[in-house]
C-alpha positions in Angstrom: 115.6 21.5 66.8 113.9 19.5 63.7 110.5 21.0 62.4 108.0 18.7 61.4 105.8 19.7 58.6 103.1 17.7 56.9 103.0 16.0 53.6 99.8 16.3 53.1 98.2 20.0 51.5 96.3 22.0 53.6 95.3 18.5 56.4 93.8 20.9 58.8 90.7 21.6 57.4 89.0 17.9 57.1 90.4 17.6 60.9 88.4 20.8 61.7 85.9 19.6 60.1 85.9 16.1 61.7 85.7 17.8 65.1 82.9 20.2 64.7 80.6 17.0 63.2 81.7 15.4 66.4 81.2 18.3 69.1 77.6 18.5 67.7 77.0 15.1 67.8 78.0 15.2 71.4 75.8 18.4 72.3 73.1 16.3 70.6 72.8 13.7 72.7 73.2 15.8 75.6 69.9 17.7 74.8 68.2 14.3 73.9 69.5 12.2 77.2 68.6 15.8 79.5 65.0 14.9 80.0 66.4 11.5 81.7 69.4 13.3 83.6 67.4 16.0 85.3 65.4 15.3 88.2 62.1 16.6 87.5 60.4 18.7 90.3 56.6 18.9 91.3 53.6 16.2 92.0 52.0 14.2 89.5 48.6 12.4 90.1 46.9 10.0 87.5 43.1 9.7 88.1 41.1 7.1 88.3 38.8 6.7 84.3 35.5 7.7 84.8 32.3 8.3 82.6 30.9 10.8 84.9 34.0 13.7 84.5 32.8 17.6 86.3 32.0 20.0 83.5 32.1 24.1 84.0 32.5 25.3 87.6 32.6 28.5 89.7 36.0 29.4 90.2 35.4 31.7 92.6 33.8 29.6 95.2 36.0 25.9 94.0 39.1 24.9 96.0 41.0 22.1 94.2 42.7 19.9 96.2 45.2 17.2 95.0 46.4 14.4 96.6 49.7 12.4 95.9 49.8 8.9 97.1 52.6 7.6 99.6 53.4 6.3 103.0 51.4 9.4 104.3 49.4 11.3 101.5 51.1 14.6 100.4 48.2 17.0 99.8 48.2 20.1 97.5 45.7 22.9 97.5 46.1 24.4 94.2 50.0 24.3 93.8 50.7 24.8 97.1 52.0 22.3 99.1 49.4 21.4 102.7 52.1 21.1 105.5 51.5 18.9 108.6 49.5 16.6 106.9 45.5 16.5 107.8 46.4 19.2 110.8 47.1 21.9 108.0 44.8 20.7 106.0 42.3 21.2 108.4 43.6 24.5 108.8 43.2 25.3 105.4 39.5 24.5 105.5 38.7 26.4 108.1 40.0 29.6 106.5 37.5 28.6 104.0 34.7 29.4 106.3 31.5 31.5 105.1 28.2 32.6 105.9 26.8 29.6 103.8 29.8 27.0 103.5 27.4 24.7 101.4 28.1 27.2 98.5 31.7 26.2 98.6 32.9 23.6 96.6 35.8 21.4 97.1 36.9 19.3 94.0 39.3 16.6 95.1 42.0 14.9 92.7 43.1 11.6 94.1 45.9 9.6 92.6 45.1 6.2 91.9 46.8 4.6 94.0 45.4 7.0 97.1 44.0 4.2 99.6 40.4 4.6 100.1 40.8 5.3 103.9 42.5 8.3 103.1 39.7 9.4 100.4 37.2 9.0 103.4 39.4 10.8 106.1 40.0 14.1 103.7 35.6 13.8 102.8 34.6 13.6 106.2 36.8 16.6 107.1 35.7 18.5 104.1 31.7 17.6 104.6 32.3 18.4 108.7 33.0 22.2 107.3 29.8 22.5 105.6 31.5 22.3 102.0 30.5 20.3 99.3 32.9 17.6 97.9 33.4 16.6 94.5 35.5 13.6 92.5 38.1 15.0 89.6 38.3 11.7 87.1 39.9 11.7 83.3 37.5 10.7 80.6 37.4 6.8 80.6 37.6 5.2 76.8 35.0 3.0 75.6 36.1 -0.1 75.0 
């Protein structure tokens, strides 16, 4: 059998070279396209601008309740996720009962595009308990 050998002095190293440039370009764009590749996990609500935004509240006595637009409204008390719809929700506010429910506070983050019928449905349960209800908004921009 013929050997082949290379005319060229020491032709490995630019190759090695040429490789490693191109594995970390590779790895790269891998870490710059993973935020698009991933499917992210969670809820996100956007809401609506207002001028009138809550300031400092009792945590003790303040349940936050977010709610996620869609065909039927996904609804999150804290980070946990209300199943059943209104039926657990209501559930959930009734475990909320005390001795003097107005004292309670129930600050509700809407999505923008919640429907407003929705928006009445979850006050009307939430003032029916005694509680009182509350708007979360973002700071709106003057224009």
């Amino acid at each position: 059998m013929r050997r082949v050998r290379s005319s060229l002095k020491n032709g490995g190293f630019p190759i090695l070279v040429i490789a490693l440039v191109n594995l970390f370009l590779v790895l790269c764009v891998c870490v710059l396209l993973s935020n698009h590749l991933v499917p992210r996990f969670g809820y996100s609500v956007q809401p609506q601008e207002s001028h009138f935004v809550i300031g400092a509240y009792d945590r003790d006595n303040t349940h936050i309740v977010s709610v996620a637009p869609g065909d039927t409204p996904r609804l999150y008390v804290g980070s946990e996720l209300v199943r059943d719809g209104y039926a657990g929700f209501e559930k959930h506010l009734s475990s909320w009962d005390a001795p003097n429910p107005s004292r309670i506070s129930v600050i509700l983050v809407l999505d923008k595009a919640v429907s407003a019928g929705v928006v009445h449905q979850l006050t009307d349960m939430i003032l029916r308990h005694g509680f009182t209800c509350s708007y979360a908004g973002v700071p709106a921009l003057d224009k």
